[in-house]
PAMARMI-833768 format. One record per residue: residue in one letter; x negated, y, z negated of N, C-alpha, C in turn; residue number from 1. Coordinates in Angstrom, 2 decimals. Layout:
N
['a',[X,Y,Z],[X,Y,Z],[X,Y,Z],NUM];
...
# end
This chain:
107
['x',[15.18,-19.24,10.44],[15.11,-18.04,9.62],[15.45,-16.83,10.48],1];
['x',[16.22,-16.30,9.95],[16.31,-14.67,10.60],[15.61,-14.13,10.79],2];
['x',[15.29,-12.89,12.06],[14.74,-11.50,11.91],[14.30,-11.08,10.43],3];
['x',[15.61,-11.03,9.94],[15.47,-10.04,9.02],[15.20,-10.60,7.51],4];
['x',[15.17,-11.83,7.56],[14.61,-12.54,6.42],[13.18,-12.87,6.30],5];
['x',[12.83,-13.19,7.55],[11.29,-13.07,8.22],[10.45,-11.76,7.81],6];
['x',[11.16,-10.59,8.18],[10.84,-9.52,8.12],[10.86,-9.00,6.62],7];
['x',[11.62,-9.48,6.17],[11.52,-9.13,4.36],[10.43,-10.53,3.52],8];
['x',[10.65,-11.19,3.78],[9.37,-12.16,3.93],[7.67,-11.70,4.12],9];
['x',[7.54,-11.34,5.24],[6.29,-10.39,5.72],[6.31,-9.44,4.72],10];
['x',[7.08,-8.67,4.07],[6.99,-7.35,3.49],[6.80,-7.50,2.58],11];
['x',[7.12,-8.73,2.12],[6.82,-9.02,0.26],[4.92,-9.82,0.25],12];
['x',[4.55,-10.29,1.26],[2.92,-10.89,1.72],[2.72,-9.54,1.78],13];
['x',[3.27,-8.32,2.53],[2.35,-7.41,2.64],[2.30,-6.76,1.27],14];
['x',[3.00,-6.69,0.44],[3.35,-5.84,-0.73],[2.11,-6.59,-1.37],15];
['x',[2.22,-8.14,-1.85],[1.15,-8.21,-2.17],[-0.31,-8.47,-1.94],16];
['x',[-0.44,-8.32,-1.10],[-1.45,-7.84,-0.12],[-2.44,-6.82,-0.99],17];
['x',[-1.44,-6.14,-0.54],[-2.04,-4.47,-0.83],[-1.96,-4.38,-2.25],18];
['x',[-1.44,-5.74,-3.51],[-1.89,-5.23,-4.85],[-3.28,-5.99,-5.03],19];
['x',[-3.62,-6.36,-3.99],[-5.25,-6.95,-4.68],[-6.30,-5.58,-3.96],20];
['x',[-5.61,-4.34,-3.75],[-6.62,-3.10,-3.43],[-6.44,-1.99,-4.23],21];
['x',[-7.76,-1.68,-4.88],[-8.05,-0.30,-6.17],[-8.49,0.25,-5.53],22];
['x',[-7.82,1.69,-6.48],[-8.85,2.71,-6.35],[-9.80,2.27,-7.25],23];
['x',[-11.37,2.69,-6.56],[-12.74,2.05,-7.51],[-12.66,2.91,-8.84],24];
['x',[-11.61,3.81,-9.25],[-11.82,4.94,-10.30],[-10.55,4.50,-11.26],25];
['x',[-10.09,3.74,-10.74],[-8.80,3.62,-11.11],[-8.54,2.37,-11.99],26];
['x',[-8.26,1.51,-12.98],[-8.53,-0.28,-12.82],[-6.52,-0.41,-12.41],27];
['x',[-5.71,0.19,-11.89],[-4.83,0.02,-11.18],[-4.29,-0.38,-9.45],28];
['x',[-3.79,-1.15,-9.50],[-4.08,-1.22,-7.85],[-2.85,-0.11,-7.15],29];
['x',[-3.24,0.15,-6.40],[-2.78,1.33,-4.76],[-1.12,1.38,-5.11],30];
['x',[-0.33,-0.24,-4.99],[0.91,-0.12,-4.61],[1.54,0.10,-6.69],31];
['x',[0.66,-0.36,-7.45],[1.51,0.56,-8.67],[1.42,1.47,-8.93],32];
['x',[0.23,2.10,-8.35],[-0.20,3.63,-8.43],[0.50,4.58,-7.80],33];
['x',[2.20,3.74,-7.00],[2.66,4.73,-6.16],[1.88,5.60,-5.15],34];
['x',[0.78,4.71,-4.32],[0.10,5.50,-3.18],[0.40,4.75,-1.90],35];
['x',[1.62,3.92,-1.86],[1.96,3.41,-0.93],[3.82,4.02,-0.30],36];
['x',[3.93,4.56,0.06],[5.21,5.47,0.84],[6.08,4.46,1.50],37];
['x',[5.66,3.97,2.33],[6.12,3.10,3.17],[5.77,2.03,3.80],38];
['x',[6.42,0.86,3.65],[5.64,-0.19,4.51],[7.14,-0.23,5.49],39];
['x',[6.97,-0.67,6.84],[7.80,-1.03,7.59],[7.48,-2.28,8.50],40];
['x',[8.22,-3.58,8.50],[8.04,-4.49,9.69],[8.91,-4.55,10.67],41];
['x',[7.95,-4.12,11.67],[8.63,-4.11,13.15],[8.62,-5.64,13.60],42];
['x',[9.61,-5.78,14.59],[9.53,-6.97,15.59],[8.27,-7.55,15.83],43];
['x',[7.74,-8.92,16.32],[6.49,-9.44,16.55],[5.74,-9.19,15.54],44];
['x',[6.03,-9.06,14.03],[5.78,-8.59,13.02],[3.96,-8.10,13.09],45];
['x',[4.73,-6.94,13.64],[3.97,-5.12,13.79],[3.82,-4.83,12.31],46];
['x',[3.35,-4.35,11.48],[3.34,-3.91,10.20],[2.74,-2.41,10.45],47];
['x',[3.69,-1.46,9.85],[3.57,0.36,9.87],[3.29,0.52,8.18],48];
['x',[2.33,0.89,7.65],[2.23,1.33,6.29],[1.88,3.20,6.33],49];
['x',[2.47,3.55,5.60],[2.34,5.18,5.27],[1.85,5.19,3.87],50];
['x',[0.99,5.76,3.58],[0.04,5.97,2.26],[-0.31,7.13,1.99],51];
['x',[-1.06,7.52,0.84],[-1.71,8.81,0.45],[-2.71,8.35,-0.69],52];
['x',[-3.76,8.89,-0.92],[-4.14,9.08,-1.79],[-4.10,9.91,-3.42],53];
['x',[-5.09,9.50,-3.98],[-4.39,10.33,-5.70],[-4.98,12.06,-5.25],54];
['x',[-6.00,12.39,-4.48],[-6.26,13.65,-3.86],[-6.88,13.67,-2.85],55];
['x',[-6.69,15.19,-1.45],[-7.12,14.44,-0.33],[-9.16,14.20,-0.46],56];
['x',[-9.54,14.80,-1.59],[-10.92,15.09,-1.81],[-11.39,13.53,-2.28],57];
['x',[-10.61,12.46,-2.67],[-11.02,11.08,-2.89],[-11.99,10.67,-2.83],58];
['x',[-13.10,10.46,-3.94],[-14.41,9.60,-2.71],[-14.21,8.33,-1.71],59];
['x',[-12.96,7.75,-2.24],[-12.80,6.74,-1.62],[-11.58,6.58,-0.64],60];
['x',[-11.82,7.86,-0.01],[-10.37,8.31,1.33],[-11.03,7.35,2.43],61];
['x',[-12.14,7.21,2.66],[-12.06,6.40,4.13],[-11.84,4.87,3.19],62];
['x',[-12.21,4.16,2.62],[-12.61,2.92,2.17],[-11.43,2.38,1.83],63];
['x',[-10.28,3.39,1.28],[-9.32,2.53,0.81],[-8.15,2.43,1.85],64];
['x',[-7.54,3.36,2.62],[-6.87,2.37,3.55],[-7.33,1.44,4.87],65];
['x',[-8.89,1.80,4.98],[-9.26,1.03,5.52],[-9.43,-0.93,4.98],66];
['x',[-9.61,-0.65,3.42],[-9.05,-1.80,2.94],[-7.92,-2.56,3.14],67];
['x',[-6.66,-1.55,2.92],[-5.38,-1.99,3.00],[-5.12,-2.71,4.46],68];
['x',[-5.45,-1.62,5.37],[-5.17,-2.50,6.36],[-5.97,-3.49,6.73],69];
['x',[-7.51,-3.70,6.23],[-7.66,-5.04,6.14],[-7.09,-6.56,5.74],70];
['x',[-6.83,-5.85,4.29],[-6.10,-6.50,3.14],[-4.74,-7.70,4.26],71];
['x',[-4.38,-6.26,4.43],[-2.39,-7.05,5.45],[-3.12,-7.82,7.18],72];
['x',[-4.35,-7.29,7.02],[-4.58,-7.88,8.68],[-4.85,-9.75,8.51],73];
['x',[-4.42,-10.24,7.33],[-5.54,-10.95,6.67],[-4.60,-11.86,6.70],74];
['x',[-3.39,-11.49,6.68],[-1.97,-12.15,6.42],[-1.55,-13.22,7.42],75];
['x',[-1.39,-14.42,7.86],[-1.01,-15.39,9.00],[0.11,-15.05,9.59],76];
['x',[0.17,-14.79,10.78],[1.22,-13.97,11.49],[1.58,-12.75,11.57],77];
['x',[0.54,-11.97,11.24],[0.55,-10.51,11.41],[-0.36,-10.15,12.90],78];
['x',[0.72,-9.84,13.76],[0.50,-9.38,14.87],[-0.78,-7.58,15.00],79];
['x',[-0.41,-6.56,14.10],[-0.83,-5.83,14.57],[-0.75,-5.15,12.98],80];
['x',[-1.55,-3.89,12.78],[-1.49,-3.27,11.26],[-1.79,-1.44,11.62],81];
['x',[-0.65,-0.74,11.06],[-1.01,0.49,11.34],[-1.48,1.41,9.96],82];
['x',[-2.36,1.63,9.82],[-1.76,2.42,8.41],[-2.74,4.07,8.72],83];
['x',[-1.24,4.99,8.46],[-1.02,6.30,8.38],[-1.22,7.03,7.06],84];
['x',[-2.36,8.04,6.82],[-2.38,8.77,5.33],[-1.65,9.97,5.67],85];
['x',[-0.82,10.44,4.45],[-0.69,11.77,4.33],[-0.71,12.25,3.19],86];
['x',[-0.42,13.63,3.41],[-0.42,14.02,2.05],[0.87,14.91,1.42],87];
['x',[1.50,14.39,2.21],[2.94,15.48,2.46],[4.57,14.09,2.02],88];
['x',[4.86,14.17,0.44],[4.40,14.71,-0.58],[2.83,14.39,-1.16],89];
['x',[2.91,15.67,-2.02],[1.36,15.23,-2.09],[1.65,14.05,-3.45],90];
['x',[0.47,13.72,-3.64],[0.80,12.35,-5.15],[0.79,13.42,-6.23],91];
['x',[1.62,12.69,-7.21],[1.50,13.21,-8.77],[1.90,11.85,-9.31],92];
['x',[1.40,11.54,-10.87],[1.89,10.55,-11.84],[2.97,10.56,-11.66],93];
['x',[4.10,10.81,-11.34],[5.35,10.93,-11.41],[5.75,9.31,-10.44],94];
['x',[4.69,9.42,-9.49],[4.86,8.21,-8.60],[4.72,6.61,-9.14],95];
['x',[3.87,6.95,-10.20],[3.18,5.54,-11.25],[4.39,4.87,-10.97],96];
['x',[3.95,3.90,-11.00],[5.52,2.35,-11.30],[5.20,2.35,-13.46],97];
['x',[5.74,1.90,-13.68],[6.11,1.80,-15.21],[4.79,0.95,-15.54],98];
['x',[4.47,-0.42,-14.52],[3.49,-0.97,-15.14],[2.12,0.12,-15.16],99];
['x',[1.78,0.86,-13.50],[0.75,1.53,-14.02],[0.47,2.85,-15.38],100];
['x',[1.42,3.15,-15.78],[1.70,3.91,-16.76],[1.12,3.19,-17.97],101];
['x',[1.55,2.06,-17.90],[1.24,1.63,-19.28],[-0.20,1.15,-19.56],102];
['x',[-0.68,0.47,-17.91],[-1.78,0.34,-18.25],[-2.84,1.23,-18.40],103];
['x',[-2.56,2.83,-18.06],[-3.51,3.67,-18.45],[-2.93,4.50,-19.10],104];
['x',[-2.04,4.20,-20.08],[-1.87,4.52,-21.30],[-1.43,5.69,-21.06],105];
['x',[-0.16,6.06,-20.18],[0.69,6.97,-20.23],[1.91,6.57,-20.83],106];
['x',[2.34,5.64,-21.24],[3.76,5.31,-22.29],[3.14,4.98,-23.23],107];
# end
């Protein structure tokens, strides 16, 4: 297997990974909620995730990417897990994937 099939491989375990983690306010998980920016797999499959929350006032700002990167640390062959919050863009619905829309009854 390739690098880079490996590496898109890892990214789709990590993708779903991170859909078995909610916000506790939310019944949507993180990566349809569009609060996931970036995942990147580095070499020695390193995993870099960039996230944000729905505001930085969250009750659940420490708990939930501390989840996530539980969530991906959890994965067989995951060397190492970084995950970075920001807030720069900040979130708006605009980010929803189509499924979370529907399930809280924005379409």
């Amino acid at each position: 297997m390739e690098k880079t099939d490996q590496q898109e491989e890892i990214k789709r375990k990590v993708v779903n990974a991170i859909k078995d983690v909610y916000d506790p306010e939310i019944p949507v998980d993180v990566y349809e909620l569009g609060l996931i920016y970036e995942i990147t797999v580095y070499p020695v499959n390193n995993v870099y995730i960039l996230m944000t929350l729905t505001s930085p006032n969250c009750p659940a700002a420490e708990s939930i990417p501390s989840e996530v990167k539980s969530r991906v640390s959890e994965i067989e062959g995951i060397n190492n897990v970084e995950v970075e919050l920001t807030f720069d863009p900040p979130y708006s619905q605009d980010m929803m994937s189509e499924v979370a829309k529907l399930e809280l009854g924005f379409l």
